[in-house]
Residue, then its C-alpha position, 0 to 999 in steps of 0.5 A: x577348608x572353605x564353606x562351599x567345599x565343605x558343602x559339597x563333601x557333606x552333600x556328597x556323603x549324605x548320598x552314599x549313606x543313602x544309596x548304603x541305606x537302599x542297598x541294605x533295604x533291598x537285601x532285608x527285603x530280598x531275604x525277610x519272609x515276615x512283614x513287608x513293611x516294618x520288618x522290626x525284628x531284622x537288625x539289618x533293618x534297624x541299620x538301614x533306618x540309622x544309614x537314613x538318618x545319618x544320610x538326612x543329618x548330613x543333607x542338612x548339615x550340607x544345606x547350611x554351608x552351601x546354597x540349596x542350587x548346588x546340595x540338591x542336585x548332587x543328592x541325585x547322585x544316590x542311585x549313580x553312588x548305589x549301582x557300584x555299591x551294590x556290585x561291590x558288596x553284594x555281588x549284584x552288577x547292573x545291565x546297561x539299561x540299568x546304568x543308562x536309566x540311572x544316569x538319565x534319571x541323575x542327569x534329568x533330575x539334577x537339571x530340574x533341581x539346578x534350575x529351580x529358584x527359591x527367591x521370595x519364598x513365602x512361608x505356609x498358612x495354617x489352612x494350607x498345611x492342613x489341606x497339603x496335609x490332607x491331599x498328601x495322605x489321600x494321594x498316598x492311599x491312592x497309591x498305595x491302593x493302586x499297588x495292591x490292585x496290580x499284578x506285576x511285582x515290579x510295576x507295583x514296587x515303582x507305585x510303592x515308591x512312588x508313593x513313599x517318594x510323595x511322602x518324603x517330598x511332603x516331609x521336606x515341605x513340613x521341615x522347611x515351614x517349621x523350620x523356619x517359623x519355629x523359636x526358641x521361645x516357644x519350642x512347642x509351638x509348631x507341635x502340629x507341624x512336627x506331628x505331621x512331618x514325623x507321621x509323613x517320614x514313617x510313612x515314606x520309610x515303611x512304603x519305599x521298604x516294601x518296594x524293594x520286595x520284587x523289584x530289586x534295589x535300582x527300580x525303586x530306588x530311583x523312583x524314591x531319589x526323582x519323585x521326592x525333590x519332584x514333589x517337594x519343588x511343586x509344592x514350592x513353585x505353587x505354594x512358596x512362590x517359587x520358580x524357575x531360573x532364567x524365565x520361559x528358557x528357564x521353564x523349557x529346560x526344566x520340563x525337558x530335564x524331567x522328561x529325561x529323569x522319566x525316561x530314565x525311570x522307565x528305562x529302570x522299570x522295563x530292565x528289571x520287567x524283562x526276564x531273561x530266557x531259561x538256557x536249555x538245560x540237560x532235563x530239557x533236552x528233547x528225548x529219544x522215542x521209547x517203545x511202550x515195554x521196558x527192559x522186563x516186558x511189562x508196560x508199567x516200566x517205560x515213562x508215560x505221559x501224563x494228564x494234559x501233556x502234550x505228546x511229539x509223535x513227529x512226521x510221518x514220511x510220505x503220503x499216507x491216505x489214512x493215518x491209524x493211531x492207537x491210544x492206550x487209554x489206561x497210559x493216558x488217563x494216567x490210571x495204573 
C-alpha cells in the first residue's frame, strides 16, 4: 500500500471516529439531566472523549504519511460521515436544508484548507505563545459569556461551539509549535506549551459537549468541523508565515470558499430554528356550543371557561341595533 493511500484511509477513519465521537455526545446530551458541561458519571460520555482521541491519533498518523494539502480537507468530511450515521443508528434523519447546509460547509471548508500553503513556516516565539494564549482564553470568556446572555437554545449552543471550535484550533497551534521545537534530549523543555495545549483541548472538549444540549448534533457539529481548521489557518497566515496558493487568484478563492462554508453554517442553524407547526389534534378541534345546564340541571355540570380564556360566541346573523349579552360573573371568575 503506498504512503498516499494509506493517508487518506487513516484521514478518512479519523472523521468518522469523530462524527461517532459527535453523534454520541448529542445523545448524552440529549438524555443527561445532570452537568452540561462534564457529564463524568455517563459511561457513554467517557466513550465519546476516547472516539476523540482516537479520531486525533488518527489524524496525526495520517498527517505523517501524506501532505497537510490533502489530510486536511478530507477532515471536513466529519459532518457529511455524521448526518447518515446519526440516521442509522439513531434514528435521527436530516432535512434537506440540513444535508444542503453540510455539504455547503464541507465543500466551503475543504476549498480554504486545499489552498492554504505551509511554505516557510516559522516557529513561535515565546512572547507570541503567551499573547496567542492570552487573547485565546479571553475570546473564549467572551464566548462563553455571550452565550449565556442569549435566549435562544439553538443560537446559543452555535456560540458554544464556536468557542470550543477556537479552542481546538488554538490547540492544533500549540501541538505544531511543540511539535516541532521539542527533543529528545530535553522531553521537558516545552512543559509550558503542553500545559497550555492540554488545558486548551479540555476546554474545547467540555465547551462543544454543552452545545449539543438544544440544538441537535449537525448545528454544532458543523460549527466546531469550520471554525477549528478556520482558526488554526489564521494564526498560520499572520503568525507562521503562511499563505495562500496560487497568489490574489489564490486569496479570492479561498475567501469565496468561506463565504460558502458560512452559508452552510447558517443554513444549519436556521434547520434546526425552525420549528414545525403543531398537526391539529382531536383536543384541538373546535367544539360544539353547550348550553349552560348539563344533563341533571345544575349549572356546575356544563364545562366553563376559565380566567383569561378567551371565549368564540360566533356571528350573530342579521342587523341587530343592539346586541344584549349576559355574563355570569361566578362562570367567569372562575368562583364556585
Amino acid at each position: 500500500m503506498s504512503p498516499l493511500l494509506l493517508s487518506v484511509i487513516l484521514a478518512l477513519v479519523s472523521a468518522v471516529a469523530y462524527a461517532a465521537a459527535a453523534i454520541v455526545q448529542e445523545r448524552v446530551a440529549a438524555s443527561a439531566t445532570g452537568p452540561r458541561y462534564a457529564p463524568l458519571c455517563s459511561p457513554a460520555w467517557w466513550g465519546s472523549v476516547l472516539l476523540n482521541g482516537v479520531g486525533a491519533t488518527l489524524h496525526v498518523a495520517a498527517l505523517a504519511y501524506g501532505p497537510l494539502s490533502l489530510v486536511q480537507p478530507l477532515g471536513a468530511l466529519t459532518i457529511v460521515f455524521a448526518l447518515p450515521m446519526a440516521a442509522l443508528f439513531v434514528g435521527r434523519r436530516a432535512g434537506s436544508r440540513a444535508w444542503r447546509g453540510a455539504l455547503m460547509a464541507t465543500v466551503g471548508l475543504a476549498g480554504l484548507l486545499s489552498l492554504t500553503s505551509g511554505a516557510e513556516t516559522r516557529s513561535l516565539t515565546d512572547g507570541d505563545r503567551w499573547l496567542l494564549a492570552g487573547c485565546t482564553f479571553a475570546v473564549v470568556a467572551a464566548l462563553f459569556t455571550a452565550a449565556h446572555l442569549i435566549g435562544r437554545s439553538v443560537l446559543r449552543s452555535v456560540v458554544l461551539a464556536a468557542a470550543a471550535g477556537v479552542s481546538f484550533g488554538i490547540a492544533s497551534v500549540f501541538t505544531k509549535a511543540v511539535a516541532e521545537e521539542w527533543t529528545p534530549d530535553a522531553p521537558l523543555a516545552e512543559w509550558t506549551g503542553l500545559l497550555v495545549l492540554s488545558a486548551l483541548a479540555v476546554t474545547g472538549l467540555l465547551l462543544s459537549q454543552a452545545s449539543y444540549r438544544g440544538a441537535g448534533l449537525a448545528a454544532p457539529l458543523a460549527t466546531v468541523t469550520v471554525v477549528n481548521p478556520v482558526v488554526a489557518a489564521a494564526v498560520g497566515l499572520t503568525l507562521f508565515g503562511e499563505s495562500f496558493r496560487y497568489g490574489t487568484a489564490g486569496t479570492v478563492a479561498a475567501l469565496i470558499c468561506g463565504a460558502v462554508a458560512a452559508g452552510g453554517l447558517v443554513q444549519l442553524t436556521l434547520d434546526r430554528m425552525t420549528v414545525p407547526a403543531p398537526s391539529p389534534s382531536a383536543s384541538d378541534a373546535p367544539r360544539e356550543p353547550q348550553s349552560g345546564r348539563g344533563p341533571t340541571g345544575s349549572d356546575g355540570d356544563a364545562p366553563r371557561p376559565e380566567i383569561g380564556q378567551g371565549v368564540d360566541v360566533g356571528s350573530v346573523p342579521g342587523t341587530r341595533p343592539y346586541l344584549e349579552v349576559e355574563v355570569r360573573s361566578r362562570a367567569v371568575a372562575g368562583r364556585p
